[in-house]
Structure formats: C-alpha cells, structure tokens
PAFI-402580 format. One record per atom (N, C-alpha, C): residue in one letter; atom name; x, y, z. Coordinates in steps of 0.001 Angstrom, whole numbers. Example, Ala and Ser with C-alpha at 12.3 -4.5 7.8 and 13.67 -1.06 7.14 Angstrom:
% residues 2
   code   site         x         y         z
      A      N     13190     -5690      7800
      A     CA     12300     -4500      7800
      A      C     13200     -3300      7800
      S      N     12850     -2250      7080
      S     CA     13670     -1060      7140
      S      C     12900        30      7870
***
This chain:
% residues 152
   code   site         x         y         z
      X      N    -26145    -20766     27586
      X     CA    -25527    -20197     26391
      X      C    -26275    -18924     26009
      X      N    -25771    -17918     25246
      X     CA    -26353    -17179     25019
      X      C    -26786    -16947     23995
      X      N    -27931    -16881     23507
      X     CA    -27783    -17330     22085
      X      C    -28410    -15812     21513
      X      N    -28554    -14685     21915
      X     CA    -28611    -13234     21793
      X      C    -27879    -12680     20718
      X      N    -26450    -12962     21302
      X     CA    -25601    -12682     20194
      X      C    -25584    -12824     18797
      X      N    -26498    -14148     18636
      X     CA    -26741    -14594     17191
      X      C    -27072    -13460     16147
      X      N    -28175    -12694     16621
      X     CA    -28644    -11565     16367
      X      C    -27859    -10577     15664
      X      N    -26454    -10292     15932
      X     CA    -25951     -9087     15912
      X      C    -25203     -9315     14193
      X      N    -25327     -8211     13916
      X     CA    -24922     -8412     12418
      X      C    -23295     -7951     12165
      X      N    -22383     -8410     11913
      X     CA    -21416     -8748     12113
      X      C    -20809     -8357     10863
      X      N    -21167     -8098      9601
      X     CA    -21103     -7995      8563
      X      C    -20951     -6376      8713
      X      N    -19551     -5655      8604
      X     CA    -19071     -4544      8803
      X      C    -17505     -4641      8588
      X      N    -16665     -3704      8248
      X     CA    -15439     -3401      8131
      X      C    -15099     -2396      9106
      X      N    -14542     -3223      9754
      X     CA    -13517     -2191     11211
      X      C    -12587     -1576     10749
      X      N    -12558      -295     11208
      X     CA    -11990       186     10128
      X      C    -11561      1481     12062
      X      N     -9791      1739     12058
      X     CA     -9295      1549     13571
      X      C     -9291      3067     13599
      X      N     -9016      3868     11585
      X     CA     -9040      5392     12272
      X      C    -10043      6032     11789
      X      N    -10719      7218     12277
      X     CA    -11709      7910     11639
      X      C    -11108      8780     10677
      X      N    -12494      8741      9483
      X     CA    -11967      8704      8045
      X      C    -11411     10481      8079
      X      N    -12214     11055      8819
      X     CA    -11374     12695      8467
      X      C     -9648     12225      8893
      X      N     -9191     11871      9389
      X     CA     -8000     11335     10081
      X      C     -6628     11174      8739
      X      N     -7342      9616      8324
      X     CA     -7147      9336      6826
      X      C     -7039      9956      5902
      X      N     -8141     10480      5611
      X     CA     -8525     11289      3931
      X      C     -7475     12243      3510
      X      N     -6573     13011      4152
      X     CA     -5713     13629      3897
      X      C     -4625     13462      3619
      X      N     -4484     11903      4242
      X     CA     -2694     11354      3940
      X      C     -3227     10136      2870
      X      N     -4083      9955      2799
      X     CA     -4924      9184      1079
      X      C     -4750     10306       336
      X      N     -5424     11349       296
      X     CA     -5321     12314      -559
      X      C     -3847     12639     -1297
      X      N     -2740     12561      -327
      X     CA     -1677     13058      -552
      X      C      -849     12275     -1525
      X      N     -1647     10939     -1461
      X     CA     -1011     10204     -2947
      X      C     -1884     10046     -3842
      X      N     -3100      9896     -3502
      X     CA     -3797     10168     -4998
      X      C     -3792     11059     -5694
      X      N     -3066     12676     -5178
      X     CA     -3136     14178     -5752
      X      C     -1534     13627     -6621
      X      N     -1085     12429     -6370
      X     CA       390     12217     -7420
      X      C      -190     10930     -8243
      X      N     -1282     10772     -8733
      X     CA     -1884      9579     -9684
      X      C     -1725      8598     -8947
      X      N     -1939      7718     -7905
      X     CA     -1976      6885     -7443
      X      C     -3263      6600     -7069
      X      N     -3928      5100     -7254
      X     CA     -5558      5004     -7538
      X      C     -5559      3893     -5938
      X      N     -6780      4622     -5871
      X     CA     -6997      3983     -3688
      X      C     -7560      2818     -3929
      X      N     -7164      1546     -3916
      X     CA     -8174       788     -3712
      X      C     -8349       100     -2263
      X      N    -10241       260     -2342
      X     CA    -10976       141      -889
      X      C    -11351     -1014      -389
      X      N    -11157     -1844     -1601
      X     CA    -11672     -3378     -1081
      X      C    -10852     -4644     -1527
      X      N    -11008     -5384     -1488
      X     CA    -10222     -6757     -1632
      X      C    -10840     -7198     -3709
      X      N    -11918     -6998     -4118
      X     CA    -12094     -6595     -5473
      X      C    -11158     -5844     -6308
      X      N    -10755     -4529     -5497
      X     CA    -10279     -4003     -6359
      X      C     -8589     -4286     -5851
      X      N     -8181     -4761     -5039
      X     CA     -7064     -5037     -5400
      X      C     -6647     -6559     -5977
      X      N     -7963     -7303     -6108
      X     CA     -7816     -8575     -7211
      X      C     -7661     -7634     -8707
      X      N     -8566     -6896     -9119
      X     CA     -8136     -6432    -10384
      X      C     -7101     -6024    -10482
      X      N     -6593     -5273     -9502
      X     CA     -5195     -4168     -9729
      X      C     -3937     -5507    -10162
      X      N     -4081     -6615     -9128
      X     CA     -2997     -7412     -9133
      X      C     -3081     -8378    -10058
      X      N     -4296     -9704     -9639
      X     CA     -4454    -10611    -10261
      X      C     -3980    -10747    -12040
      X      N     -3020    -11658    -12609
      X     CA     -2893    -11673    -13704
      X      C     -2455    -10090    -14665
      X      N     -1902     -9538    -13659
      X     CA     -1628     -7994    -14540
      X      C      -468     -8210    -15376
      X      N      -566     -6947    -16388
      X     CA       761     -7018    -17191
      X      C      1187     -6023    -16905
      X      N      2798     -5654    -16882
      X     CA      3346     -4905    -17176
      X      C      3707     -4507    -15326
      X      N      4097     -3468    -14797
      X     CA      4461     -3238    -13373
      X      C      3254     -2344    -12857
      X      N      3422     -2525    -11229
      X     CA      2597     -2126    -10296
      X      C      2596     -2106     -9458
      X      N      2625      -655     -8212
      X     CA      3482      -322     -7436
      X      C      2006      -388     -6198
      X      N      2207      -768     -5498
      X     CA      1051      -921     -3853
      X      C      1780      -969     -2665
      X      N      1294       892     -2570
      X     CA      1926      1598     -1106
      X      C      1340      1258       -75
      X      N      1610       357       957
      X     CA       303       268      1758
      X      C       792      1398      3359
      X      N      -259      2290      2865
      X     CA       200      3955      3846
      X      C      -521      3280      4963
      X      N        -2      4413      5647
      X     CA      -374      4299      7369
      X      C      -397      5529      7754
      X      N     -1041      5921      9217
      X     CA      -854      7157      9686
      X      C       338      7239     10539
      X      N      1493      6503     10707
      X     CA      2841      6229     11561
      X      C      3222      7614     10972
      X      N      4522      7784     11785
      X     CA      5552      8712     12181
      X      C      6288      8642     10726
      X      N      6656      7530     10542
      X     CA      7375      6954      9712
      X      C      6855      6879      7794
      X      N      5303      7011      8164
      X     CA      4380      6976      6522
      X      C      5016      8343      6564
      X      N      4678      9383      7581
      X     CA      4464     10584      6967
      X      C      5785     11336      6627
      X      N      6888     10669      7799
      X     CA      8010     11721      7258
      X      C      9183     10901      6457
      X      N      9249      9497      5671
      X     CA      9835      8952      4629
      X      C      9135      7947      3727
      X      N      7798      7485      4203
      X     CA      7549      6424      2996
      X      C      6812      7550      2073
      X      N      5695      8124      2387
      X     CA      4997      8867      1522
      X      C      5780      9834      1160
      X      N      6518     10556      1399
      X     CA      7439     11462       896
      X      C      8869     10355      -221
      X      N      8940      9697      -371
      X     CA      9853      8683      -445
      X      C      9121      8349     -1899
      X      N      8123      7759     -1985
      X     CA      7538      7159     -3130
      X      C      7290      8435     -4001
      X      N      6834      9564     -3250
      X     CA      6680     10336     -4578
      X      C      7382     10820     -4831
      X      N      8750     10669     -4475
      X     CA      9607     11208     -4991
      X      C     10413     10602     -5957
      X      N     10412      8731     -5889
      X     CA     10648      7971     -6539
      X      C      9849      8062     -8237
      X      N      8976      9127     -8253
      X     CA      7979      9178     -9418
      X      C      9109      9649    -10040
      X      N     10313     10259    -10042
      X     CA     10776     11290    -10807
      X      C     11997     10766    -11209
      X      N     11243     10058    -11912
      X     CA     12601      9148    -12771
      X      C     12422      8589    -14037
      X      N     12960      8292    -14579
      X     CA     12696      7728    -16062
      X      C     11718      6649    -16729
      X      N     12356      5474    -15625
      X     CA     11330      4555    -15152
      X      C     10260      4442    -14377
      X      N      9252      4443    -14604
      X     CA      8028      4021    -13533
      X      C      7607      3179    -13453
      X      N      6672      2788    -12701
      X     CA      5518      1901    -12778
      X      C      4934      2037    -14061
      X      N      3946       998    -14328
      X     CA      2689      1096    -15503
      X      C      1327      1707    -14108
      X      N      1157       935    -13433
      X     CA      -126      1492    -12262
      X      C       758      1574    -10977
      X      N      -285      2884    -10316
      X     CA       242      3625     -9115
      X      C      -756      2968     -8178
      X      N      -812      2102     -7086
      X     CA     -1909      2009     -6212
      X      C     -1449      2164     -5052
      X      N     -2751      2196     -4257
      X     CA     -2682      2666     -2378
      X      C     -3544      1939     -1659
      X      N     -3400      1103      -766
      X     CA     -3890       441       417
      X      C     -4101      1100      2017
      X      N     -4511      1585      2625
      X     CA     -4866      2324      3556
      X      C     -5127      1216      4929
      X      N     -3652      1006      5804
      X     CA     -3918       -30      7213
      X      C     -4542      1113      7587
      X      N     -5246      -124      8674
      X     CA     -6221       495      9884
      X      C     -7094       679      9544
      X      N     -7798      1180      8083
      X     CA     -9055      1895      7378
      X      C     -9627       797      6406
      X      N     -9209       978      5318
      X     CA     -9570       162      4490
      X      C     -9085     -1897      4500
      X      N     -9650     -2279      5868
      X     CA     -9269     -3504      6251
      X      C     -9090     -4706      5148
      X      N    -10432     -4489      4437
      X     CA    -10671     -5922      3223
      X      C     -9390     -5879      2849
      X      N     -9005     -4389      1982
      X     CA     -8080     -4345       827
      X      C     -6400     -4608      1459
      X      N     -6817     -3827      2574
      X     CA     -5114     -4449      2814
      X      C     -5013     -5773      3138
      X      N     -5579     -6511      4056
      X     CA     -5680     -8258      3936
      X      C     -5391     -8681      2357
      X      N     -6385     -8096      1265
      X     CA     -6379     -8925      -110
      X      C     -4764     -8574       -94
      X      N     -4052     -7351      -579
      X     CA     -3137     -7093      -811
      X      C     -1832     -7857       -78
      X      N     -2027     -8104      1482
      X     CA     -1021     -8493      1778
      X      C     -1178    -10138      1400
      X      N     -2280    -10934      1210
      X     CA     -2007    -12048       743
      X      C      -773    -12013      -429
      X      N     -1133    -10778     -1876
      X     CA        85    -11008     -2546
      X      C      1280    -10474     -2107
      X      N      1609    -10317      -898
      X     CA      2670     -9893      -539
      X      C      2995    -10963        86
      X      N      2864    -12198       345
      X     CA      3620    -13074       995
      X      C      4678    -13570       392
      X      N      5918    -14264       839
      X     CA      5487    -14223      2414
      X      C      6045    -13505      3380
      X      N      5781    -12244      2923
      X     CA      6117    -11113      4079
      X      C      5350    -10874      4618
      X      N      5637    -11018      6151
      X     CA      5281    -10666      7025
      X      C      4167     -8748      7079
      X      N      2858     -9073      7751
      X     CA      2324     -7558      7613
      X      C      2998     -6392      7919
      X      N      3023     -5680      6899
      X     CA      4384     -4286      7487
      X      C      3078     -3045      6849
      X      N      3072     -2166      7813
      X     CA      3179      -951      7434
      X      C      3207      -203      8571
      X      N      4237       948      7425
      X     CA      3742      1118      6172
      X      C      4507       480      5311
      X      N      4403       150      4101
      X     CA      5434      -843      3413
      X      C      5103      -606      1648
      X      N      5626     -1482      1051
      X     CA      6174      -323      -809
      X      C      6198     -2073     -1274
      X      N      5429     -2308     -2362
      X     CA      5516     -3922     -3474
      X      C      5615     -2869     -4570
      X      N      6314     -3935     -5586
      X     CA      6204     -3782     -6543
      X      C      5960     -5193     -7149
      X      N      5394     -5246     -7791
      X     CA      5027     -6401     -8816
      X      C      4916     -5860    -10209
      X      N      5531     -7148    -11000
      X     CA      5503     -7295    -12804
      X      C      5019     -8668    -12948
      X      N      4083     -8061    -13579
      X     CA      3255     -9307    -13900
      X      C      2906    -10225    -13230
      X      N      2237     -9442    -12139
      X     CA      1585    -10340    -11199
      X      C      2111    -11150    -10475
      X      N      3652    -11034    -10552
      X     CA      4392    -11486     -9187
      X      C      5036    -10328     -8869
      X      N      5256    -10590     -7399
      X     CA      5844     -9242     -6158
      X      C      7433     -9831     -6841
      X      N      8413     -8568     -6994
      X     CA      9528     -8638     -7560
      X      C     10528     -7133     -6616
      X      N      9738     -6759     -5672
      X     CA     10775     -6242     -4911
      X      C      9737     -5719     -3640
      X      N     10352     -5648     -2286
      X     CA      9539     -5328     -1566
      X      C     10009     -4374      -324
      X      N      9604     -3623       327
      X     CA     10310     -2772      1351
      X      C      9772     -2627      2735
      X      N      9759     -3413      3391
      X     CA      9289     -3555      4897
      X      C      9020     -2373      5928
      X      N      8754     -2399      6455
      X     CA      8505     -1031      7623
      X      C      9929     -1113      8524
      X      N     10384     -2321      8597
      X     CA     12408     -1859      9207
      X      C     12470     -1185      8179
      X      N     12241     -1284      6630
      X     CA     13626      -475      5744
      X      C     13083      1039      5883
      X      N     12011      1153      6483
      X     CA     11831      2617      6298
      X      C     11944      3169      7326
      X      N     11742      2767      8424
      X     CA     11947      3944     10235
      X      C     13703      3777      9855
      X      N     13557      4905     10352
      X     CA     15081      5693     10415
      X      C     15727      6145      8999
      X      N     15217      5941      8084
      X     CA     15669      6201      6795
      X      C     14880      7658      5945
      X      N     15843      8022      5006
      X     CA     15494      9464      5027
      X      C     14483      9092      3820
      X      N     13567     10085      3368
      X     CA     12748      9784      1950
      X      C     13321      9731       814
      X      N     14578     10216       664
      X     CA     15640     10052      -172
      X      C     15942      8861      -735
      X      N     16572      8194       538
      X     CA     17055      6901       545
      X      C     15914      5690       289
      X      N     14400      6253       913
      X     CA     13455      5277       341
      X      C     13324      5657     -1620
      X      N     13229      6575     -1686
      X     CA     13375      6843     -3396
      X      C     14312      6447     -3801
      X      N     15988      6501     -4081
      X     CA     16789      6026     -4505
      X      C     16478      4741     -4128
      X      N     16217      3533     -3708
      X     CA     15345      2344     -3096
      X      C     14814      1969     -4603
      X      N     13489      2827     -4574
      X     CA     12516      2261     -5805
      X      C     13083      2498     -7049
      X      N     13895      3706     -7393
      X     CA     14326      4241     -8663
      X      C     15201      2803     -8823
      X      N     16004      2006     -7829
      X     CA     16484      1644     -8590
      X      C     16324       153     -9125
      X      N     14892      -335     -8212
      X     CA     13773     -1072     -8819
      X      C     13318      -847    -10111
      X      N     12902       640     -9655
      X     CA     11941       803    -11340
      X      C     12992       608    -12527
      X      N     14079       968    -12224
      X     CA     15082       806    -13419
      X      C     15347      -489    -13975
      X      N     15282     -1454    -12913
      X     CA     15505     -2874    -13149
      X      C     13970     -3612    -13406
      X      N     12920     -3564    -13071
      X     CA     12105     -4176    -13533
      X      C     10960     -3207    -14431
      X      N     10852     -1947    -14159
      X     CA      9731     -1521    -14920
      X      C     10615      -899    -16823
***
C-alpha cells in the first residue's frame, strides 16, 4: 500500500479555468450590480431563508454564456420588475459556490450556464442550458421579464 499519499494536502479548490480567463466575463456582470459569490458561505447567506427575490446566474465561459445568457440577463434588468439581489456563480472556477448553489437548485440537473430565481428561499423559476443554446439574448430576457413580473 502506499501510504505516501497520506501526506498530500488535499484541501484546495480546483478550480478548471485560469482566473485571467474568468475575471472578465465575472466582471461583465458585476459592472451591472450583480454580487460574485466565491464560496458555498456566501451563497448560504445569499439564499438560505431570504426574503423577498433573488436571481443566481451561474456563468460559464461556453459559446452560449457569452453570446445569450450573459447578454440575456442583463438585458432582462430593464424592466419594471426586478429582482431584490443580483448574484453570480462562476462553473469551472469558483467550485464550492456552484456545488452550494446547485444544491438549491434541485432537482435540476447541473446546467451551465443556467438563470434561478428564487422568492423566499424557494427556486420559483429556472432556465437550463437547453433553454439557452440556440436562443437569442432577447428571448432569454423576455424569459426572465416575464418571471420578474410574476414573482418579483
């Protein structure tokens, strides 16, 4: 047996893209008020027991984040209705937080890039990574607007 391995400290977050990679398509929703959370903490606060609505984009670097979900959600900002909190989950990078997050997303299946909304701490509409490849950012905004209209 090898018992070598014991040794190795294991206690790390794999994290699949390098962060210059990331930081720019994070950036691109936090520059529209949307708050990053990096760990499984902060998306217990964001979610756990919240009042009022709360929107958790979980971005990706796909084909598909860049040319309809992220273009899609912020465009969904421009409506009457919003959210109460804007948040962002980062696959591939920020591992803890998207695991915490997709626990409250069950029981859907892991998608991203993919769009929750929750009121009051239950998920009350959700948008999979089918609803977004092939769909224009339009059609993902008219999507949420007409969420936000009905629950926020």
């Amino acid at each position: 047996m090898c018992n070598y391995i014991s040794n190795i400290n294991l206690d790390f977050e794999f994290k699949m893209y390098p962060e210059q990679l990331v930081k720019p398509m994070k950036a691109e929703m936090t520059q529209v008020g949307f708050e990053e959370l990096t760990n499984a903490a902060a998306v217990e606060n964001a979610l756990k027991d919240s009042s009022g609505t709360v929107l958790v984009f979980v971005n990706s670097v796909c084909g598909c984040a860049a040319g309809s979900a992220r273009p899609g959600v912020k465009l969904s900002l421009e409506n009457g209705k919003k959210p109460t909190k804007l948040t962002t989950v980062f696959a591939g990078f920020d591992t803890e937080a998207v695991a915490a997050a997709r626990n409250f997303m069950l029981p859907y299946p892991p998608s991203s890039p993919s769009i929750a909304l929750f009121k009051d701490g239950k998920l009350v509409h959700f948008i999979e990574r089918h609803h977004i490849e092939g769909r224009s950012a339009q059609m993902i905004a008219e999507n949420l607007k007409m969420a936000y209209d009905h629950f926020c």
